[in-house]
C-alpha positions in Angstrom: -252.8 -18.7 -74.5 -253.2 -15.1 -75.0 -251.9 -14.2 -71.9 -248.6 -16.4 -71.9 -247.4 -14.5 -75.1 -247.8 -11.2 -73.1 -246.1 -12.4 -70.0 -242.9 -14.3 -73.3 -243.2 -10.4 -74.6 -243.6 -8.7 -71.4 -240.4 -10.9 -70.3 -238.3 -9.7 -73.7 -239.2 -6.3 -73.8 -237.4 -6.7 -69.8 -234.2 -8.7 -70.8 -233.5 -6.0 -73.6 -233.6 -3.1 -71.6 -231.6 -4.7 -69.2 -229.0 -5.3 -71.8 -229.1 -1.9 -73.2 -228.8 -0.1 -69.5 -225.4 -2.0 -69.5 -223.5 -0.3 -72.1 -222.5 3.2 -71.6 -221.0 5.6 -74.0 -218.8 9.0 -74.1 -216.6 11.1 -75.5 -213.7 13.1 -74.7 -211.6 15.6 -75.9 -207.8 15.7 -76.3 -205.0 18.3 -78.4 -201.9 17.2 -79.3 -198.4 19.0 -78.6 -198.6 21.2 -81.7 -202.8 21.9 -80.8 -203.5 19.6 -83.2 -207.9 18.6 -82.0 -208.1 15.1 -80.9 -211.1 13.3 -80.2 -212.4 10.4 -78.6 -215.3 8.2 -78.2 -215.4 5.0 -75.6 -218.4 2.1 -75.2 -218.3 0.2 -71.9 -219.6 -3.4 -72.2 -219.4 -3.9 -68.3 -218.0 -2.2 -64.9 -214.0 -1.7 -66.3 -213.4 -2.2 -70.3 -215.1 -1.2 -73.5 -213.7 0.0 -76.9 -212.2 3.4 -77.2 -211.4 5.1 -80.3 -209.4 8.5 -81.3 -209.3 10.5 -84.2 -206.0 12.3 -84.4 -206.0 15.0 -87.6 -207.2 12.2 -90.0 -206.1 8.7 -88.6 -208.4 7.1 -85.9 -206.6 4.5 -83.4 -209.4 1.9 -81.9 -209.0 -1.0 -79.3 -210.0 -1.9 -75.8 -209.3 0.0 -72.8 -209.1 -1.4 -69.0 -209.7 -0.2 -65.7 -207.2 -1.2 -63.4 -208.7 -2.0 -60.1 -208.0 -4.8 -57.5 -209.6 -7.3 -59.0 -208.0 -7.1 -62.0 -206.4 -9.8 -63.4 -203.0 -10.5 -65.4 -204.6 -12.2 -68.0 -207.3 -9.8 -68.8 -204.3 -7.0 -69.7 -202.9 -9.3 -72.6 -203.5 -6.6 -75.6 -202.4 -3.5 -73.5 -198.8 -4.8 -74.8 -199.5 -5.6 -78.7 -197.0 -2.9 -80.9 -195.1 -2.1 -78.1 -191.8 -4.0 -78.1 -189.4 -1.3 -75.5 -190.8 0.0 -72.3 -190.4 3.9 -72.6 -188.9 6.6 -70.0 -192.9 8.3 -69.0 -194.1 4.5 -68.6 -192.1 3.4 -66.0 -194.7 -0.2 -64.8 -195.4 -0.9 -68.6 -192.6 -3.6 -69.6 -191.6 -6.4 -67.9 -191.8 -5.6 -64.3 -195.6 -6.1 -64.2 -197.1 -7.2 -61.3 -198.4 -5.8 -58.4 -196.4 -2.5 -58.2 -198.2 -1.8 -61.5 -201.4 -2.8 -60.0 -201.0 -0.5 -57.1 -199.5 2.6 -59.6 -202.8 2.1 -61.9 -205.5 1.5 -59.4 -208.1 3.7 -60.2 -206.8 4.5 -64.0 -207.9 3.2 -67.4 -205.0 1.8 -69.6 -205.8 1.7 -73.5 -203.7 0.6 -76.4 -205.3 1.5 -79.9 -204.1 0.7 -83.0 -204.7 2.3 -86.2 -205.0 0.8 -89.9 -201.6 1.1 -90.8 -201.0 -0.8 -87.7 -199.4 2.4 -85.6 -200.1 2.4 -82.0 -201.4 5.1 -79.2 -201.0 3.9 -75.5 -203.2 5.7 -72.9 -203.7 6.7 -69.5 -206.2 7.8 -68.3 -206.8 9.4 -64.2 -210.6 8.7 -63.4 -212.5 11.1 -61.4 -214.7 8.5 -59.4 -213.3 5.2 -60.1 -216.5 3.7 -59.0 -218.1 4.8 -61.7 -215.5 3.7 -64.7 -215.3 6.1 -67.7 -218.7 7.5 -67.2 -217.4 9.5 -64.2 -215.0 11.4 -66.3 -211.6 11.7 -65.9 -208.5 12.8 -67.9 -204.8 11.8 -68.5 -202.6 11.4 -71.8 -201.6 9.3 -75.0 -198.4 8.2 -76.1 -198.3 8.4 -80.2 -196.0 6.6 -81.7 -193.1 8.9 -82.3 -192.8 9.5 -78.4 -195.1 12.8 -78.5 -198.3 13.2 -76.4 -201.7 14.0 -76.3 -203.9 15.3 -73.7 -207.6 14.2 -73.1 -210.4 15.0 -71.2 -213.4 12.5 -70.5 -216.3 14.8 -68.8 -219.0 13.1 -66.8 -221.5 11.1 -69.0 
């Protein structure tokens, strides 16, 4: 008996570091276009999406982010289009002409839409460095706040 609960613990200790090696975390920087300090924190639950979140002077934005890649699907993209009712002039494959020209234009990027409490929305894009790695490979690329101004990140290598 003694042995089979070491082999049950043996096996738990196992499946929990497992799980925990599948989450990766960052950060990354990012200034505004008056130099205003932005910054940003991510969590990866698998290969292409985890949460992001950004602090912008005293408001933080926080949602899911995706990396586009060829297996991406449609469906999986849903929330990148919550709060954002007009496709803008700098976002040429966000509105309704999505498909696989935007697949092809966002292959190797990371796409984020983050909302904050009051319900105002940042919309990112984000150039990785080595797409086979995800976020953890760094990359950098820019937000669109809601009045139409940007912000610039950088994600360095985790």
């Amino acid at each position: 008996m003694f042995g089979i609960h070491r082999c049950v613990m043996a096996l738990c200790l196992s499946a929990a570091l497992l799980l925990s090696a599948c989450t990766t975390t960052g950060v990354g920087t990012g200034e505004t276009a008056g130099g205003g300090a932005v910054s940003f924190e991510w969590s990866s639950d698998n290969a292409t999406s985890g949460t992001m979140a950004a602090t912008v002077t005293d408001q933080t934005y926080s949602g899911r982010f995706f990396q586009i890649t060829t297996e991406t699907r449609v469906d999986d993209l849903e929330p990148l289009w919550i709060g954002w009712h007009n496709r803008f002039r700098d976002w040429p494959f966000w509105g309704d002409d999505f498909g696989p020209s935007f697949m092809t234009h966002y292959s190797g990027r990371v796409l984020a839409n983050l909302v904050s409490p009051t319900g105002q929305h940042l919309r990112c894009n984000f150039r990785l460095v080595r797409p086979s790695t995800g976020m953890r490979g760094g990359g950098e690329g820019r937000c669109q706040t809601p009045d139409g101004n940007h912000i610039d990140a950088t994600f360095p290598s985790a």
